[in-house]
C-alpha positions in Angstrom: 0.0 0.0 0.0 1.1 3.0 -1.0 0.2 7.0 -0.7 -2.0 8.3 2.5 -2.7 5.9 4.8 -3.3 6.8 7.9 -3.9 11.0 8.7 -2.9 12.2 12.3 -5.7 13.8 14.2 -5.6 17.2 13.5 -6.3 19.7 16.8 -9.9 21.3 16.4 -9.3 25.1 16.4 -12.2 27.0 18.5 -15.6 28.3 16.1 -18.2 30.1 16.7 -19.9 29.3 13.4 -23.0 27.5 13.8 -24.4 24.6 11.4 -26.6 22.3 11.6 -25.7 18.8 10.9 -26.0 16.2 8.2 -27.6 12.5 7.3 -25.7 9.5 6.0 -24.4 7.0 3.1 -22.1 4.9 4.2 -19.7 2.7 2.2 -18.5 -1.1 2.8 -15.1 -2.2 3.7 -13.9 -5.3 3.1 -15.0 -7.8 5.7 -12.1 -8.5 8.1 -11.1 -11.5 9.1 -12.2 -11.1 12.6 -15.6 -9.4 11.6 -17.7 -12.5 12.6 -16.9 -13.0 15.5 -19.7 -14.0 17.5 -18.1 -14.5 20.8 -20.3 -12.4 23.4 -17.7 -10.3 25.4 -18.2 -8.4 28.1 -18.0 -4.8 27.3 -20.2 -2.6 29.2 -22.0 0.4 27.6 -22.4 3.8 28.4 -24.3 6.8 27.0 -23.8 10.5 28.6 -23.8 13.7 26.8 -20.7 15.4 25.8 -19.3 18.4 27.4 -15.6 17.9 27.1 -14.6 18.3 23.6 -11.0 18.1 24.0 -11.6 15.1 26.0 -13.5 13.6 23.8 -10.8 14.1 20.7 -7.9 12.6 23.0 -10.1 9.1 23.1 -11.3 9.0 19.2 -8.3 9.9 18.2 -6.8 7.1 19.9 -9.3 4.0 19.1 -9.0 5.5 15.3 -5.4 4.9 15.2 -6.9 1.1 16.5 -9.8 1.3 13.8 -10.0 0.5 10.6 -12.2 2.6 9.9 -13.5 4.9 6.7 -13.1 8.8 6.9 -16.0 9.3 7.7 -15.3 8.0 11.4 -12.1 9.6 11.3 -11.2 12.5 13.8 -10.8 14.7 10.8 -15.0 14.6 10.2 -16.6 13.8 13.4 -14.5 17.0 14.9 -15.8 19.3 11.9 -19.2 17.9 12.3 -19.5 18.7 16.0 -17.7 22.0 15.5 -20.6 23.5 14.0 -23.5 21.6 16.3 -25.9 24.0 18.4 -26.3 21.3 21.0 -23.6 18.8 21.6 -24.8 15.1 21.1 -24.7 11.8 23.1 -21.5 9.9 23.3 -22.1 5.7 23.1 -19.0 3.9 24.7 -18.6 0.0 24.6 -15.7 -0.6 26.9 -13.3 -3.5 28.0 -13.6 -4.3 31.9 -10.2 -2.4 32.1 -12.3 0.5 31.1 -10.6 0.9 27.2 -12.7 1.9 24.8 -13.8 -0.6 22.0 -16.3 1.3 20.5 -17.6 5.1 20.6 -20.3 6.6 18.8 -21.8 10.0 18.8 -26.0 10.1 18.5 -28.5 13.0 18.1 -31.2 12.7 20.6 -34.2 14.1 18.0 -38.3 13.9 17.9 -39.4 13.2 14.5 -43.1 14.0 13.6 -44.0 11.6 10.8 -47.8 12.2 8.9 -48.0 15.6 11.4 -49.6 13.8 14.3 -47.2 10.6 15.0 -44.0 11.9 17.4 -40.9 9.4 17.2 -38.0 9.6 19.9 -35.0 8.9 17.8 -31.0 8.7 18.7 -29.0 9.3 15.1 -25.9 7.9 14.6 -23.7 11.2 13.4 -27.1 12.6 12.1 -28.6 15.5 13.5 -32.0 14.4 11.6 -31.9 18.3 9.9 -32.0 18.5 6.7 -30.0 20.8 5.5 -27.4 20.1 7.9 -27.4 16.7 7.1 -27.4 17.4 3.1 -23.2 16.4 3.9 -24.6 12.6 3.6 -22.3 10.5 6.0 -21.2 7.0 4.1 -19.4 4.2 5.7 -21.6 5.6 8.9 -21.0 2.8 11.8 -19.8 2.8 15.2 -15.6 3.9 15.4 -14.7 0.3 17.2 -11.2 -1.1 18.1 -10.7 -3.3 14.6 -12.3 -6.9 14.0 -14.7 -5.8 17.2 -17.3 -4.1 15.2 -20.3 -7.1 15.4 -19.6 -7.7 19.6 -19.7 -3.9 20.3 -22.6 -3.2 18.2 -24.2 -6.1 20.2 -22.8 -4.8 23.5 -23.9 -1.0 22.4 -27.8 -2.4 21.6 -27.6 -4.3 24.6 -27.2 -0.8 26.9 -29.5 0.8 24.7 -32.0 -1.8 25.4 -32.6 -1.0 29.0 -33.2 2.9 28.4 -36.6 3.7 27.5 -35.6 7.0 26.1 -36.1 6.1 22.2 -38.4 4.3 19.9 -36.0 4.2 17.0 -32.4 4.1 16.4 -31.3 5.7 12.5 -27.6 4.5 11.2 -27.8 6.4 7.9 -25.3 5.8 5.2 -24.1 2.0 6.9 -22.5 -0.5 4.5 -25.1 -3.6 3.5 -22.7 -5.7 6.0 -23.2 -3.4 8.8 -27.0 -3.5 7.6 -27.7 -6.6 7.7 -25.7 -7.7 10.8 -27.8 -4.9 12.4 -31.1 -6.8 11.1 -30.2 -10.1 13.4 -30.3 -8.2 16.5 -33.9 -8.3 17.9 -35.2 -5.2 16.5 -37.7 -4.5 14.1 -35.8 -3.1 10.8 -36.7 -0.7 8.0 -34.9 0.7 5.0 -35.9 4.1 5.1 -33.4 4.8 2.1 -30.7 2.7 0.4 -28.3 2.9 -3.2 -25.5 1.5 -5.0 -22.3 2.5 -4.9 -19.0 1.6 -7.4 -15.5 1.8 -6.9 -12.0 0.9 -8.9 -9.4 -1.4 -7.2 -6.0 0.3 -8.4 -4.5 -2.1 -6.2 -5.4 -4.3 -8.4 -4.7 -2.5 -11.7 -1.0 -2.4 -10.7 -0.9 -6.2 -10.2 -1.9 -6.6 -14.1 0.7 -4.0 -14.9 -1.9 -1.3 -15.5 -0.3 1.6 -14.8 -1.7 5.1 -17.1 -5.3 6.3 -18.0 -5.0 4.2 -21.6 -4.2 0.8 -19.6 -7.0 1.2 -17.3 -9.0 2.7 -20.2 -8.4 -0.5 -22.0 -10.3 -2.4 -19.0 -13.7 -0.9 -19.9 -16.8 -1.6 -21.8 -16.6 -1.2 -25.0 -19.2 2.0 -25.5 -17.3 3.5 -22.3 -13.6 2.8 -24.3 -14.7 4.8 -27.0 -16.3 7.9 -25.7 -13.6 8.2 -23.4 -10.5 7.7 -26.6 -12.6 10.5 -28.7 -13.2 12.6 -26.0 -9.4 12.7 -25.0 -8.6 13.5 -28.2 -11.1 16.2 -29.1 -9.6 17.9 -25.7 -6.1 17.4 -26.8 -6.7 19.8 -29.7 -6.6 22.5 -26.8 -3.4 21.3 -25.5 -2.0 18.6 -23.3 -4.1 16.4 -20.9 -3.3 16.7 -17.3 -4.8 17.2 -14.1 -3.4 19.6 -11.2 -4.1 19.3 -7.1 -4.8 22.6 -4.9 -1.7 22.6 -3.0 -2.6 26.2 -0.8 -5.3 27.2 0.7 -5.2 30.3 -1.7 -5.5 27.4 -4.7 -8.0 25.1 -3.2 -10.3 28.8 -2.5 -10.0 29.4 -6.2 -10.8 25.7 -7.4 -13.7 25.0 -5.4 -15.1 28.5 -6.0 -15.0 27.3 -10.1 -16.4 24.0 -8.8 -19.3 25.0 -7.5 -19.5 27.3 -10.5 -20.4 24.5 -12.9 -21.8 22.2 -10.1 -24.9 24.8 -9.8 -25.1 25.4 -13.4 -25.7 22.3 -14.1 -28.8 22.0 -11.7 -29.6 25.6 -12.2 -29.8 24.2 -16.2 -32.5 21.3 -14.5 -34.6 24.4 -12.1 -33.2 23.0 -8.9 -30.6 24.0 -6.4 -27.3 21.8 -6.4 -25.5 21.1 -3.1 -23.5 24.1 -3.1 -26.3 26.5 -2.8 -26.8 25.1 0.8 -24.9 27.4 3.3 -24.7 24.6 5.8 -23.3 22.4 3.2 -20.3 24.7 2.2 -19.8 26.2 5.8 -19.2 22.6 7.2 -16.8 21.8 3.8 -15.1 25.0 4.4 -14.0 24.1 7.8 -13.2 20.5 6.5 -10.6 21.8 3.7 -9.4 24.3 6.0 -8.2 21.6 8.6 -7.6 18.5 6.4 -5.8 20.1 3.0 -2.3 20.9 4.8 -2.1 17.0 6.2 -3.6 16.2 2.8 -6.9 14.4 4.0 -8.6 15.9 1.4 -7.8 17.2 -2.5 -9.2 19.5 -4.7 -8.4 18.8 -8.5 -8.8 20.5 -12.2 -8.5 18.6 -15.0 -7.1 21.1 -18.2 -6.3 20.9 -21.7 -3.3 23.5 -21.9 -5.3 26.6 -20.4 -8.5 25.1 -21.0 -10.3 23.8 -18.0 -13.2 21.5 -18.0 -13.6 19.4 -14.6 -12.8 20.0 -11.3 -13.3 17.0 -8.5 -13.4 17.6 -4.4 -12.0 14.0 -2.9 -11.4 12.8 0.4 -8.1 10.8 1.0 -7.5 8.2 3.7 -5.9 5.1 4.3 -5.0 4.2 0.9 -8.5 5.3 -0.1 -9.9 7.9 -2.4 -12.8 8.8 -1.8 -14.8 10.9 -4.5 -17.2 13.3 -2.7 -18.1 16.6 -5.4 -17.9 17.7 -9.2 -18.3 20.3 -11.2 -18.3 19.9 -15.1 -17.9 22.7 -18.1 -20.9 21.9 -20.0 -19.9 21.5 -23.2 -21.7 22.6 -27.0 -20.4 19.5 -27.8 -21.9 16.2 -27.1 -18.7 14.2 -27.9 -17.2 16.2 -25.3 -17.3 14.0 -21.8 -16.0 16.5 -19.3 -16.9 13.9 -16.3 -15.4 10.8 -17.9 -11.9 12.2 -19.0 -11.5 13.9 -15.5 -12.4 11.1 -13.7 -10.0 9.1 -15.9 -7.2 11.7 -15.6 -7.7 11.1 -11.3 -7.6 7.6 -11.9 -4.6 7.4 -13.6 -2.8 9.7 -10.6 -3.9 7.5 -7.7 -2.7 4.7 -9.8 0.4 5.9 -10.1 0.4 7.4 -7.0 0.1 4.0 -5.0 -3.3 4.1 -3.6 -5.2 1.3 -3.0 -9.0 1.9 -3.9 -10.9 5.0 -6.0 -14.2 4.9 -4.6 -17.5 6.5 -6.5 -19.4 6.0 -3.1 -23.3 6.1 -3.2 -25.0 6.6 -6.2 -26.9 5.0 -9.1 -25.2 6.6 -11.9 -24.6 5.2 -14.5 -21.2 6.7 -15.3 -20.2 4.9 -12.2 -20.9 1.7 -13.0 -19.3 2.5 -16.5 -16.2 3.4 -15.2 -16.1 0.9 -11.8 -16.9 -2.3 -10.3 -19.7 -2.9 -7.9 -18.8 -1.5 -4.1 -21.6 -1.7 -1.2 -25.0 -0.9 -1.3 -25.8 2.0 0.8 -28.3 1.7 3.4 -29.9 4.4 5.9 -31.5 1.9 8.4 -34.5 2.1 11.4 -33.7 -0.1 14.1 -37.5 -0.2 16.0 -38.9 -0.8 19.5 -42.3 -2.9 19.0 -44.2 -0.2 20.0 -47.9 0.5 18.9 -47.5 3.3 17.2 -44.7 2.0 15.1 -46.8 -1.0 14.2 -49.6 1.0 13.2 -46.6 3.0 10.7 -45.7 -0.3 9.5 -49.1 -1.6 9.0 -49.5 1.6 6.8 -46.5 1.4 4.9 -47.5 -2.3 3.8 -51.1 -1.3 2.8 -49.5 1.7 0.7 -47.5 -0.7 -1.1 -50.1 -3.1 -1.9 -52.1 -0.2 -3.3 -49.8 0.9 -5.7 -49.6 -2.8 -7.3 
């Protein structure tokens, strides 16, 4: 493995920005070796609001350098998320019977009214249950656990949450179909309030069938794909040279993702709709993130040119040997031959190829340009874990009789 692997934990700086928080997608990783282990241990649970935050970033900072877990439980976006929280949330710890942590997660203690007269007591897993806030859309979304230990402090987590009668629903949004579906064995009623594909390419992979530039892993496509992507390159060539460039200041990465979000917007603004960087909670939260994370290079901002002529422009997260694509903005073109997304997207590829990560990972999403240029990753799952109450029987009774209708 090659490139970023692991990225320190960076010291939050104080903020008295305000935002409101986010909802989830979560990715899969591969399963570990020590994933199904179904010996019950016994780890005792714990929830208690936060008040310490520098407290509180000495110990996940700690179990994530014992994790091996995605970004999205790193340090680096748990302490931007809670940096702009009104009200701090509820910290879950599963911990040995020497008192070390195995797991830790954060939850949202929220009331959701659902067809404006039915009132549910939720905790969210990093999910404030705001939407706007939680327009960020968490993936990978799980507990942060000691690694291998994820199923036996889930089941020691649940089991503490079991004796409080403080909730009627638990929502993990953005969990990996593993973490899904080991969540569906555990006694609870379940429902899929929300799930998706997701696609990634394994450069690791690549490299070990000597693919090692854009026309190698080029040549590993469909057929259709192959061919817009050869005519497209060359149509762009006619400006000048292909090659894609990183925001290395904070100067440069203000510049590219102000002409990101340029094209991002027209593009929706094209379709009558807002695009994600219209929301002021979305970009205050991202601003913070690229602030912290672009000197220790969790994240990068790129632009993909043809000599002076720029046409994409990609926001990606880095960690552990992953690359993890987050935001685009495309030049529309006059010309349909023109595939802005597909040669920038290439021209990344081909630098975290030869760059030595591991995985580039599309993350949630069913389109089709994804699946066109990657392999199948995780489906995408935001999940209900339910109390057998009443009034959540009555919901599911109603659900079911919705669905019949339609048929």
């Amino acid at each position: 493995m090659g490139g970023i692997k692991r990225q320190i934990c960076i010291p939050k700086a104080e903020s008295d920005e305000t935002f409101t928080l986010i909802p989830l997608s979560v990715r899969e990783e591969q399963p570990s070796p020590h994933r199904n282990a179904n010996i019950v241990q016994p780890f005792a649970g714990s929830l208690t609001p936060v008040t310490n935050i520098d407290a509180l970033r000495a110990r996940w900072c700690a179990l994530e350098e014992k994790s091996d877990a995605a970004f999205f439980l790193s340090w680096q976006w748990i302490g931007t998320w809670l940096s702009g929280l009104n009200t701090l949330p509820y910290l879950l710890a599963v911990q040995s019977p020497n008192g070390d942590d195995i797991a830790l997660g954060l939850f949202c203690r929220v009331t959701e009214t659902r067809q404006k007269w039915l009132k549910i007591k939720q905790l969210r897993l990093h999910d404030t249950g705001v939407r706007s806030a939680d327009a960020i859309t968490i993936e990978f979304n799980s507990l942060l656990t000691v690694a291998g230990m994820e199923h036996a402090a889930w089941a020691a987590a649940l089991k503490h949450l079991a004796t409080r009668s403080d909730w009627d629903e638990i929502i993990v949004s953005g969990a990996t179909g593993e973490v899904s579906s080991f969540l569906g064995k555990q006694g609870l009623v379940t429902h899929r309030r929300a799930e998706t594909t997701s696609a990634k390419v394994n450069l690791t992979d690549l490299r070990g069938k000597n693919i090692s530039d854009r026309e190698g892993y080029t040549a590993t496509l469909g057929k259709s794909t192959r061919s817009q992507i050869r005519r497209s390159a060359r149509l762009y060539e006619e400006h000048g040279p292909l090659y894609i460039e990183a925001a290395e200041t904070q100067d440069q990465a203000d510049t590219f993702m102000a002409e990101l979000g340029h094209h991002h917007e027209a593009k929706w603004q094209a379709q009558g709709m807002k695009g994600a960087t219209a929301n002021a909670d979305y970009m205050a939260f991202h601003n913070r993130l690229i602030a912290e994370s672009l000197p220790a290079g969790g994240i990068e901002i790129l632009r993909a040119r043809a000599g002076d002529y720029a046409f994409g422009w990609l926001y990606n997260f880095v960690y552990r040997g992953n690359v993890l694509f987050y935001l685009s903005g495309f030049r529309a073109e006059d010309d349909n031959r023109l595939k802005p997304g597909l040669i920038t997207h290439t021209l990344a590829i081909e630098r975290h190829l030869q760059g030595g990560m591991d995985v580039y990972d599309f993350m949630g999403g069913t389109n089709r340009y994804k699946t066109n240029l990657g392999e199948p990753g995780p489906d995408i799952i935001s999940l209900a874990l339910q109390r057998k109450t009443a009034k959540l029987r009555v919901e599911s009774w109603g659900r079911s009789l919705k669905s019949r209708l339609k048929k």
